[in-house]
MIBAKE-539538 format. One record per residue (C-alpha): x, z negated, y; residue in one letter. Coordinates in steps of 0.02 Angstrom, whole numbers, padded with zeros to 5 digits, always signed. Last residue first. Layout:
N
XZYA;...
//
This chain:
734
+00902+00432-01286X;+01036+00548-01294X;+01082+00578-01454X;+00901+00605-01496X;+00874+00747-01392X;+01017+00853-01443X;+00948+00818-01647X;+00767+00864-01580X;+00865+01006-01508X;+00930+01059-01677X;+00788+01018-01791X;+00690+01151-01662X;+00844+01272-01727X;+00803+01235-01904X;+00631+01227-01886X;+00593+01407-01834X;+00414+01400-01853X;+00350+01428-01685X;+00267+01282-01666X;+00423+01175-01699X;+00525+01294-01588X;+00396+01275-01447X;+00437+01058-01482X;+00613+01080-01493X;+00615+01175-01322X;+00526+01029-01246X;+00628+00881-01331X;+00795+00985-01262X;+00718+00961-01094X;+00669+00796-01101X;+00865+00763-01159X;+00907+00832-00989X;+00775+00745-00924X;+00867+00566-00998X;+01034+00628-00924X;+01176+00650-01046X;+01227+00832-01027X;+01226+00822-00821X;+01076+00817-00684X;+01158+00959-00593X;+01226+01083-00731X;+01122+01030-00882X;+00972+00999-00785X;+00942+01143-00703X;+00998+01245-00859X;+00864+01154-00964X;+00740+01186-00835X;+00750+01391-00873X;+00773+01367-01043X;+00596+01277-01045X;+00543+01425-00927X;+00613+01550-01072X;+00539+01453-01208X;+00357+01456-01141X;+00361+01641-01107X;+00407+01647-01310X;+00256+01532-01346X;+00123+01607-01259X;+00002+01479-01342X;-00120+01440-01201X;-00045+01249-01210X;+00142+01349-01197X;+00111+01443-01074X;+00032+01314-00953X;+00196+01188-00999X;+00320+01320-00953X;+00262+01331-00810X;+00278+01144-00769X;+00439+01159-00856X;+00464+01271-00709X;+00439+01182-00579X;+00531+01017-00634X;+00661+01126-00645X;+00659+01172-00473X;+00608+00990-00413X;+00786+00943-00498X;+00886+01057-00402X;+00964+01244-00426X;+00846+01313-00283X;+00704+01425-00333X;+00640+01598-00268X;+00493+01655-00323X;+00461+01840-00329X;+00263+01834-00375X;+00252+01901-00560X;+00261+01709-00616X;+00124+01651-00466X;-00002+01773-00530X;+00022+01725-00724X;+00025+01548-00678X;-00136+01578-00602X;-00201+01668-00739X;-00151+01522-00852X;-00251+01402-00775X;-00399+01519-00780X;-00407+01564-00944X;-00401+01367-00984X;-00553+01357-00902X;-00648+01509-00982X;-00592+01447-01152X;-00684+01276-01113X;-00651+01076-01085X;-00518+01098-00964X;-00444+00922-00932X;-00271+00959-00984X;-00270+01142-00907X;-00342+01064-00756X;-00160+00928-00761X;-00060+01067-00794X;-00115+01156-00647X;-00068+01016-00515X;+00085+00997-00570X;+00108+01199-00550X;+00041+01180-00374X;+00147+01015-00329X;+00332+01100-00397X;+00285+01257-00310X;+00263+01134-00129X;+00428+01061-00179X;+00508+01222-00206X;+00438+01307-00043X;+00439+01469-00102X;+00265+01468-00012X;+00067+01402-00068X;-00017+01341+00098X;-00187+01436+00071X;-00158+01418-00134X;-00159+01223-00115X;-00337+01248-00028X;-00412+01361-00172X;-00318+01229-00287X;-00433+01105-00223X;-00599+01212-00246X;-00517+01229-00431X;-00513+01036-00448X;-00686+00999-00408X;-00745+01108-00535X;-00631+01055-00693X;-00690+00879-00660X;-00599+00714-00716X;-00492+00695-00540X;-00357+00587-00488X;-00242+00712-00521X;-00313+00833-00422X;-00326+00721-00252X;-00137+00683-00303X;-00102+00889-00305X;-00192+00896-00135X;-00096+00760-00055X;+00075+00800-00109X;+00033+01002-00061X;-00011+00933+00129X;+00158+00838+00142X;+00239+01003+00090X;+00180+01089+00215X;+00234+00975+00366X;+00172+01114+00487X;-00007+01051+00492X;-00128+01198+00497X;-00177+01187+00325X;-00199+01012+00313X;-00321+01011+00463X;-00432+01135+00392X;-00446+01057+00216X;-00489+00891+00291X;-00626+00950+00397X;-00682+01054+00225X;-00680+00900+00125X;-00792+00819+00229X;-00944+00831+00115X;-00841+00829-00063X;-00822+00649-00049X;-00690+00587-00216X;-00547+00679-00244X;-00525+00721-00044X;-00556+00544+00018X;-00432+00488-00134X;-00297+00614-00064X;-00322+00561+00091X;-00282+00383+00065X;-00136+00414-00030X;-00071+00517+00127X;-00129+00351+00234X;-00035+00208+00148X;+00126+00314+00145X;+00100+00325+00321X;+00160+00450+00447X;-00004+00597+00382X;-00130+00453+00427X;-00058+00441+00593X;-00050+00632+00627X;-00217+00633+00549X;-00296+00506+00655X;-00200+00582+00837X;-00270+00765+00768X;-00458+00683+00755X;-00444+00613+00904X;-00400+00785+01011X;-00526+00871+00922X;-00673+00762+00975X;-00724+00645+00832X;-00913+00631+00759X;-00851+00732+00598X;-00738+00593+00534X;-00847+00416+00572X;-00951+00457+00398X;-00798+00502+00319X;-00703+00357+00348X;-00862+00258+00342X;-00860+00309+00135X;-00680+00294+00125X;-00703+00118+00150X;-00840+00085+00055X;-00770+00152-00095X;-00603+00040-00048X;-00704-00089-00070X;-00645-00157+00069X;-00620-00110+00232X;-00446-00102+00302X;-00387-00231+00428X;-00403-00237+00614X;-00264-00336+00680X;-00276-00434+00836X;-00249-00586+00726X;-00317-00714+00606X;-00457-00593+00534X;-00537-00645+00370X;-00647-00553+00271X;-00797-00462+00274X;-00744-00302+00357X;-00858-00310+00498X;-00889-00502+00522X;-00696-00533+00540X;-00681-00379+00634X;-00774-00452+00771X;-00711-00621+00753X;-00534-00566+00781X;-00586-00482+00929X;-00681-00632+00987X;-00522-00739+00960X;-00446-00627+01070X;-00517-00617+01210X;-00480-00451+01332X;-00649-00466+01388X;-00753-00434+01243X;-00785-00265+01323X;-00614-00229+01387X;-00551-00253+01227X;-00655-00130+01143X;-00609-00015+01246X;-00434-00032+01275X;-00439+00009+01075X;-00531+00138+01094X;-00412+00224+01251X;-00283+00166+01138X;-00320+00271+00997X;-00380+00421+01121X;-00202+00438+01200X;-00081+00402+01076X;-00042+00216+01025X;+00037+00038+01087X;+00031-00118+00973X;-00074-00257+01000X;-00225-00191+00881X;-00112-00191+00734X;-00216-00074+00631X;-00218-00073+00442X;-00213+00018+00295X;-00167+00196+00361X;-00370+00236+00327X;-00437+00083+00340X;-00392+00055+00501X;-00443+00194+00543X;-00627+00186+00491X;-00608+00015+00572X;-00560+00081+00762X;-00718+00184+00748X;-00828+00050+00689X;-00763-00050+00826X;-00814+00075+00961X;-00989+00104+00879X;-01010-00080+00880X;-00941-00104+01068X;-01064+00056+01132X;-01225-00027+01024X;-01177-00188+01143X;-01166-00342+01034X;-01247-00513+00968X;-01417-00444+00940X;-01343-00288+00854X;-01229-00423+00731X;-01322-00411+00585X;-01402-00229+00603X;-01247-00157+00599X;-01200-00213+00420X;-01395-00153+00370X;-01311+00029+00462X;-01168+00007+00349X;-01260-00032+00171X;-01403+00100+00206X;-01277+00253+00225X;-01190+00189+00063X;-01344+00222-00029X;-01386+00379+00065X;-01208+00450+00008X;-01215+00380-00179X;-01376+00477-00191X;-01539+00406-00142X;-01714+00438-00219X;-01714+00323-00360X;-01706+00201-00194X;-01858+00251-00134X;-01959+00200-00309X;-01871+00029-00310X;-01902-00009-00169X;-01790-00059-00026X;-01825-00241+00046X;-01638-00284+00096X;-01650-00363-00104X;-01651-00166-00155X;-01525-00111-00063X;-01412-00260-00099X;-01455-00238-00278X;-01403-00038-00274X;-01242-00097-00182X;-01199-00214-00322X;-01231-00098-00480X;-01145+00057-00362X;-00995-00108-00354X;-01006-00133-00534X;-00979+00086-00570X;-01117+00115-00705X;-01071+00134-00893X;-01027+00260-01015X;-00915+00401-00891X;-00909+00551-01002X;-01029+00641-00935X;-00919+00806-00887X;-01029+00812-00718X;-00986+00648-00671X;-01111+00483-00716X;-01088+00351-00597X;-01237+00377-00486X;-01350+00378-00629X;-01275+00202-00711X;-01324+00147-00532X;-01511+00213-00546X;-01549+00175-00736X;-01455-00030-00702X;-01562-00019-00504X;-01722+00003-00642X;-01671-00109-00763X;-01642-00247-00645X;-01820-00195-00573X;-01897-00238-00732X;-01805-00388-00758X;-01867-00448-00583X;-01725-00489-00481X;-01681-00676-00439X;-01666-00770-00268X;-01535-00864-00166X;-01515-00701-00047X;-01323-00675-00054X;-01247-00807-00218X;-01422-00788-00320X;-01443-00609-00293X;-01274-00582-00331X;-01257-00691-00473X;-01419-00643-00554X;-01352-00459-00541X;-01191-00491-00640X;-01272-00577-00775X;-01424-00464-00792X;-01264-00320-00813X;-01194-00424-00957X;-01360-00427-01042X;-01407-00270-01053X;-01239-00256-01136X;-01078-00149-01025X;-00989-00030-01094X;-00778+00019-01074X;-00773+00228-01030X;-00722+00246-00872X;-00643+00073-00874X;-00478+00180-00944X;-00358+00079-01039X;-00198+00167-01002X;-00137+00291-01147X;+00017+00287-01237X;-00055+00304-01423X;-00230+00242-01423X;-00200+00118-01526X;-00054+00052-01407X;+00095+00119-01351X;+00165+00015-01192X;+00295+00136-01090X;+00451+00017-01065X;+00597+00153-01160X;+00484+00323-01154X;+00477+00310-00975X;+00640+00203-00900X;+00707+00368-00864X;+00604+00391-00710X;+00481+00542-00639X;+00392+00519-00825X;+00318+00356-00809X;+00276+00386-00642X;+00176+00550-00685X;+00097+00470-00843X;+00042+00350-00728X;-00029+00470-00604X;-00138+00559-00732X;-00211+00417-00786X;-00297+00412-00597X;-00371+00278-00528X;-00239+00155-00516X;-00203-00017-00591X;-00035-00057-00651X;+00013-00189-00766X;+00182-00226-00795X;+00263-00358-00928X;+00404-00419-00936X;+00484-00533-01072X;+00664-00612-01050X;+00841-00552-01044X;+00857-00472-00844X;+00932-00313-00803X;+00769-00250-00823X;+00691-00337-00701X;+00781-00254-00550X;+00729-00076-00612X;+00567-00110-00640X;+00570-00214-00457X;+00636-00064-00415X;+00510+00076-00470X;+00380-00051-00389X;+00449-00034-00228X;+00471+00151-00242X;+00278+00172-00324X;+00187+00074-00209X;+00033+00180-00141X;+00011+00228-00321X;+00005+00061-00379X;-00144+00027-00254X;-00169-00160-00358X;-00004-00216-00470X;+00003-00346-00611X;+00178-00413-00654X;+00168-00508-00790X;+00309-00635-00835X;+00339-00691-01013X;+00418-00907-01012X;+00593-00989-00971X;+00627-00905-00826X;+00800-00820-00759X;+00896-00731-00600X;+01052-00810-00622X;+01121-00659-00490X;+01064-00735-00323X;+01045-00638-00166X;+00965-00458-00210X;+00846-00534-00336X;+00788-00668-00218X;+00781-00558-00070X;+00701-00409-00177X;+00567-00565-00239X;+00494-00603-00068X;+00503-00434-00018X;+00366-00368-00162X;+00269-00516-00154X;+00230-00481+00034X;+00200-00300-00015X;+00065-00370-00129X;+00121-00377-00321X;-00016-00484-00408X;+00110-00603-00506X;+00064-00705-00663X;+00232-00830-00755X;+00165-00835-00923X;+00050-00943-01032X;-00037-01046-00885X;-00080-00893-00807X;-00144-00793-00935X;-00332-00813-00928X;-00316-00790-00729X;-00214-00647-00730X;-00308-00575-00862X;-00482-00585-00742X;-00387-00530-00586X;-00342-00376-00683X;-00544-00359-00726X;-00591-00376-00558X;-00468-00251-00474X;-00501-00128-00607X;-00718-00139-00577X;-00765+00042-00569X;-00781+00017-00391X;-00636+00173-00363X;-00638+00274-00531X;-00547+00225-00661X;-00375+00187-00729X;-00294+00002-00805X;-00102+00030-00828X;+00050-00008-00967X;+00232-00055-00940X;+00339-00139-01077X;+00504-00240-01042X;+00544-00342-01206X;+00461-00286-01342X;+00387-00421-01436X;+00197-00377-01425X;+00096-00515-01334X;+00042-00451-01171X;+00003-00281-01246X;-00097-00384-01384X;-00183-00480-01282X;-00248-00318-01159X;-00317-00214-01301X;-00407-00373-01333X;-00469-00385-01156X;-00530-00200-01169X;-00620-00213-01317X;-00720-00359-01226X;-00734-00297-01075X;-00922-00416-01043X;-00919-00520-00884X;-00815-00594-00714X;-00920-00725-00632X;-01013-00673-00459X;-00988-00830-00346X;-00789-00814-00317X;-00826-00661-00238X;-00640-00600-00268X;-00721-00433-00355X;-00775-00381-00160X;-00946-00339-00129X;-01028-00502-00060X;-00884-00514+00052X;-00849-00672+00119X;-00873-00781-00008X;-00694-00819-00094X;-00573-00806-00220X;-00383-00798-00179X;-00288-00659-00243X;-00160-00732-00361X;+00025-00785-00314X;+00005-00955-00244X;+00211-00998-00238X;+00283-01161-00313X;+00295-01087-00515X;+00342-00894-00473X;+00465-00925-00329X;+00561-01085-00397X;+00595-00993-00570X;+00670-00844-00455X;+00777-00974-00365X;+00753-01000-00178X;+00794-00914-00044X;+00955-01025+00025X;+01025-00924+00157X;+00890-01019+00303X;+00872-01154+00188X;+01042-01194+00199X;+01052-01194+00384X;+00899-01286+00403X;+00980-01417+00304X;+01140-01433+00403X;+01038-01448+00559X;+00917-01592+00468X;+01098-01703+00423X;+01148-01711+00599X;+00987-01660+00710X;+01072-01733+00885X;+01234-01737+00862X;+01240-01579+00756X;+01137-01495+00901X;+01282-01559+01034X;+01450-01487+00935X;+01361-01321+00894X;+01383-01261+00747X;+01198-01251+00704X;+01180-01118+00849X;+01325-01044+00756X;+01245-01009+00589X;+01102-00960+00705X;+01173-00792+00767X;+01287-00762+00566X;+01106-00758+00501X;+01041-00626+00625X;+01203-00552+00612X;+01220-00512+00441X;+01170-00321+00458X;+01335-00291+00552X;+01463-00421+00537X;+01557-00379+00692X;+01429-00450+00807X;+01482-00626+00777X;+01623-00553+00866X;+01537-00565+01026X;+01510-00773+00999X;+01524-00849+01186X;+01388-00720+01206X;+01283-00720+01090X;+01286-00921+01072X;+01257-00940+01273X;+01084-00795+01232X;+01039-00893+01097X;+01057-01063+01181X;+00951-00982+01335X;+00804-00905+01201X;+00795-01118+01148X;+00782-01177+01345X;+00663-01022+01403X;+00559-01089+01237X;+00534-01255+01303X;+00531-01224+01474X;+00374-01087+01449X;+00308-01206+01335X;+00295-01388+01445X;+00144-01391+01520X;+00036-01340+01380X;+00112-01414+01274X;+00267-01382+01149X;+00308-01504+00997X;+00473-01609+00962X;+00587-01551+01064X;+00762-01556+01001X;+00864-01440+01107X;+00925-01314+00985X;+00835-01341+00833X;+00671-01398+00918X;+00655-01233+01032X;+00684-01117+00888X;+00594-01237+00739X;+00432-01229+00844X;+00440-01035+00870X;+00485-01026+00685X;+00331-01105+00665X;+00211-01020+00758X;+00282-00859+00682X;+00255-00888+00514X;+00330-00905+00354X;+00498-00980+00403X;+00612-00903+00294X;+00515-00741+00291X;+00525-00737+00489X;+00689-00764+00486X;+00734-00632+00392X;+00606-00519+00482X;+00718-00542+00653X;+00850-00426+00549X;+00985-00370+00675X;+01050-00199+00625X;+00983-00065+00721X;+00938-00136+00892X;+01021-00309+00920X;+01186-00210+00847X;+01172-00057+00952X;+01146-00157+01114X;+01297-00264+01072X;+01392-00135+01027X;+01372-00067+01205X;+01367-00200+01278X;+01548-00233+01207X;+01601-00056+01254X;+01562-00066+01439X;+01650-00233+01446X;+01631-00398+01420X;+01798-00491+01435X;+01796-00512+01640X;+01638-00629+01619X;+01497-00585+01722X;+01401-00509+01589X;+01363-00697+01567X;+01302-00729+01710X;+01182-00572+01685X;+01119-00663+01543X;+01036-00804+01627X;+01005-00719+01786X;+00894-00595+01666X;+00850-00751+01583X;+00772-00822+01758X;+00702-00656+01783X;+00592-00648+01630X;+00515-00798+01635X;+00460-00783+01829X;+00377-00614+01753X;+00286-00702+01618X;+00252-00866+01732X;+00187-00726+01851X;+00254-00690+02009X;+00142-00681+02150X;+00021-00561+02258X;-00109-00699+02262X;-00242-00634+02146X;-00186-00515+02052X;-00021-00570+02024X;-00094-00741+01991X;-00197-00654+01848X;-00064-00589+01757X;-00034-00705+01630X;-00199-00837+01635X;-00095-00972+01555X;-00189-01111+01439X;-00275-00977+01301X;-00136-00851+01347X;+00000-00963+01291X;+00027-00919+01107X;+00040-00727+01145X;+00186-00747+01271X;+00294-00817+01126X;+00226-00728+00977X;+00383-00724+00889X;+00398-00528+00914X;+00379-00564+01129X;+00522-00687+01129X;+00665-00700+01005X;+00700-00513+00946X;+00594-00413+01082X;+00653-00546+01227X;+00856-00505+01162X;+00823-00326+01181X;+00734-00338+01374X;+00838-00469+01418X;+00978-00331+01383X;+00919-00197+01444X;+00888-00328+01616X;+01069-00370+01603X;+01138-00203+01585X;+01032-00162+01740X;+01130-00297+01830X;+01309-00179+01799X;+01462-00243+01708X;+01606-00299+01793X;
//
């Protein structure tokens, strides 16, 4: 016989899947005070009463002389590793209802009260735990066993008398994802518009204007007959990309199928794709895709997915950095096949450089003022924030034409908060930013303690860091000991959590979650400001957080391209963190999303400090380097590119046969051969090409990138013949 504590593992599993993750004890709280009758009178709570009736539950069935050591065993590692609650929960939608559709499937009840909810749901968990059980080679199927669980729950002789034809359905629906031409026409797939936050391009009261050039660009991309083609909108963060990509989905959306890939989107159609294989639509889809960067696997397979299919495609990717798309076009063979050339050859439409009329920015700020403070700006003072903003927006190479729109914004807000004109000429970006969160603070002082809004703050610059915070989960030391906090002080109620963080990040909160702030400008900008107040022992739990998250390394890497003033509390950090080559990723992508020769060499300085014959962190240094030597704009920069390929060259570095090895040295290659040092060019081409020949194989696309390469020194050179050759090498490939 197996033991009792098997049975309270067990509970403990099965009460994960089908009980605590469905939001079972959460639902109650507002009509069941858990906890408080222990407190009070030394008794069980419903929770704990709960708990031990399916503990006697399931240890009645470990009872049974055919479960043995080995069967709990399996059944442990199954419920563990391989059972998919999420599947449901996508079917479903939500967790209220599938905790409705769990208690009525298997004992028809209609809706839960009050009174009734613990029965309710100990009734439904109790049929799982009798079909489990009765079922133990269910458990056979592996990964399948969350659907093969309810297949049987339907199967039941006494549900199919009671829900008949409705059991049968559920079942259906439950496999049954829908077809891909079902998906795109039934589901809402753009960002919903609304007035929460004054600042955010879904302000459904400040009308999208001027982009003229750049709306044509984007009609004939959408309409060129290649099948599959892939293109991207780049600038700065507030530049406006977000509002502008919402703007073609909009005009487009009765023409083609329009998705705005959110991670949600990106699961919903990898279960269709992966389940059905008449995957088909009878009109162009466009794919348009916010954070790209922060999504590259998923979106490399949707790519990858959709181009197995016969109709049009389009992708539109908006991240701040060009250099970054030609990066992910170039990490995957599908580059020079789906890569949009337009009349600028291959590159993304860059909102760095796209104008705005006098008029066009009068529009903007009318519907701000008008929307926020139901009043107009003075055309003299429009012209003035227009001078200050376009001000702020201007880097040090100049090249940016037009102000950032949320700068424009924040400048208004400054202003209409009863800032002059004259003061605010005064303020950089930093002081402008400064005034937006303590006005934020300001709104809701009356309503709480200084010591809760500093606390929340806190928890938000976090949250915005690794893209979210689930507020019910459990966390290192100093995390939780905010989080307990807060909580405490709004007396452990949730719906004034959720209120809290509704108010501070503009948007709406449904859960204990704290969600990122938004623009992501003004997000980093509180990141920062919040950094350098943190004891030690915080500021290690943040980055070891940040550093786990996909989310958060992108994160840093924007905080480092763009706020020079904690760069140095970054820096530090990075460099002491043994996962070295995590640290490199993030410094190369802070690079890459910069425009200014400067910036990027105090970068490199870091890189440099955590520089080893790591081939992945070589690969990130010499990426990084090409992409100063392509923004260098004198002789003096370009000098020093190549002296640092110089230094690392006579360094002894030791490289792996592998494809970040050659990726390494065509990097190298690439520095010698834009300073003209043709020959050492060749030899680190050569160098690749062997790489790839012998690992990647003779008919691999960077094999034939490789033979393009040499051609191309050849070419230069002036021995045609033998750069007719490779081209020749190149071309049979591709």
């Amino acid at each position: 016989m197996v033991s009792y504590e098997n049975a309270v593992e067990l509970t403990e599993i099965i009460l994960d899947y089908f009980g605590l993750n469905t939001g079972l004890f959460s639902k109650i709280t507002s009509t069941i005070q858990l906890g408080k009758n222990i407190a009070a009178e030394n008794t069980l709570t419903e929770k704990q009463k709960f708990i031990k009736t399916m503990e006697s539950s399931i240890n009645s069935f470990l009872s049974s002389e055919n479960v043995t050591e080995d069967v709990i065993e399996k059944l442990k590692d199954t419920l563990q590793n391989h059972f998919d609650l999420q599947e449901l929960m996508n079917h479903y939608g939500d967790h209220d209802e599938f905790c409705r559709l769990l208690a009525k499937t298997q004992y028809s009840l209609q809706e839960q009260n009050s009174d009734n909810s613990f029965s309710a749901y100990f009734t439904a968990l109790n049929g799982i735990v009798e079909a489990i059980f009765n079922h133990l080679d269910l458990f056979e199927v592996g990964s399948n066993a969350s659907i093969a669980v309810l297949q049987q729950l339907c199967d039941y002789n006494e549900m199919c008398r009671l829900y008949g034809e409705k059991l049968n359905e559920n079942n259906y629906l439950l496999n049954y994802r829908g077809s891909f031409a079902e998906y795109i026409d039934s589901a809402k797939l753009l960002p919903k518009l609304k007035t929460g936050n004054k600042f955010s391009y879904l302000h459904s009261a400040i009308k999208f204007y001027g982009r003229k050039d750049e709306c044509d660009a984007i009609q004939e991309f959408l309409e060129q007959d290649k099948r599959i083609s892939i293109w991207a909108i780049t600038g700065p963060g507030g530049i406006g990309k977000s509002k502008f990509a919402r703007h073609i989905a909009e005009t487009y959306q009765h023409k083609m199928g329009v998705i705005w890939l959110t991670d949600d989107e990106f699961t919903k159609i990898s279960s269709i794709v992966n389940t059905r294989n008449n995957i088909c639509y009878d009109r162009p889809i466009l794919f348009i895709c916010d954070y790209a960067a922060s999504k590259s696997e998923k979106l490399n397979n949707l790519i990858e997915n959709m181009s197995k299919m016969e109709y049009k495609v389009r992708f539109l990717l908006l991240e701040r950095s060009s250099a970054w798309y030609y990066g992910f076009l170039n990490e995957h063979n599908y580059a020079n096949e789906y890569k949009y050339i337009g009349i600028n050859d291959a590159a993304p439409i860059n909102l760095s450089y796209s104008i705005f009329q006098k008029n066009e920015y009068y529009n903007i700020l009318d519907d701000f003022s008008r929307a926020n403070y139901q009043t107009i700006i003075d055309n003299n003072d429009k012209d003035q924030i227009i001078d200050y903003a376009e001000g702020l927006s201007t880097d040090s190479t100049h090249r940016m034409k037009s102000a950032r729109c949320l700068f424009l914004l924040l400048a208004a807000d400054a202003y209409l908060t009863h800032t002059n004109t004259h003061t605010l000429r005064s303020w950089d970006e930093n002081a402008l930013l400064i005034n937006y969160i303590n006005h934020s603070k300001k709104l809701i002082k009356d309503r709480y303690s200084e010591h809760t809004i500093k606390v929340a703050y806190r928890i938000l610059a976090l949250a915005t860091a690794i893209g979210g915070l689930d507020l019910e989960e459990t966390y290192s030391t100093e995390i939780q000991s905010d989080i307990d906090d807060l909580t405490e002080s709004l007396y452990k109620d949730r719906s004034a959590v959720s209120a809290l963080f509704s108010e501070l990040s503009e948007t709406t909160v449904d859960s204990m979650t704290a969600k990122p702030l938004f623009p992501d400008i003004i997000g980093e900008f509180l990141f920062v400001n919040e950094l350098p107040s943190l004891f030690k022992k915080t500021k290690q739990e943040w980055f070891t957080m940040i550093y786990e998250r996909e989310y958060g390394r992108s994160f840093l890497s924007r905080i480092i391209a763009d706020w020079d003033t904690e760069r140095n509390i970054i820096r530090k950090y990075m460099i002491k963190n043994t996962n070295s080559v995590c640290s490199a990723k993030i410094l190369c992508d802070a690079v890459l999303e910069l425009h200014e020769f400067e910036k990027a060499q105090k970068i490199l300085e870091s890189m440099e400090e955590i520089i080893s014959n790591e081939p992945e962190i070589l690969e990130q240094y010499t990426l990084a380097i090409t992409h100063m030597i392509d923004m260098a704009e004198y002789e003096e920069q370009r000098k020093f590119c190549l002296e640092k390929i110089e230094r690392l060259t006579k360094a002894e570095i030791i490289l792996k046969e592998d494809s970040t090895s050659s990726n390494t040295y065509s990097n190298i290659a690439r520095i010698f051969y834009e300073m003209g040092v043709y020959q050492r060019a060749l030899n680190y081409y050569q160098n690749a090409l062997t790489i790839n020949e012998k690992v990647l194989g003779l008919e691999h696309p960077d094999t034939a990138t490789s033979y393009n390469n040499i051609a191309g020194v050849y070419k230069d050179m002036g021995d045609y013949d033998t750069a007719l050759e490779f081209y020749k090498k190149a071309l049979a490939i591709t």
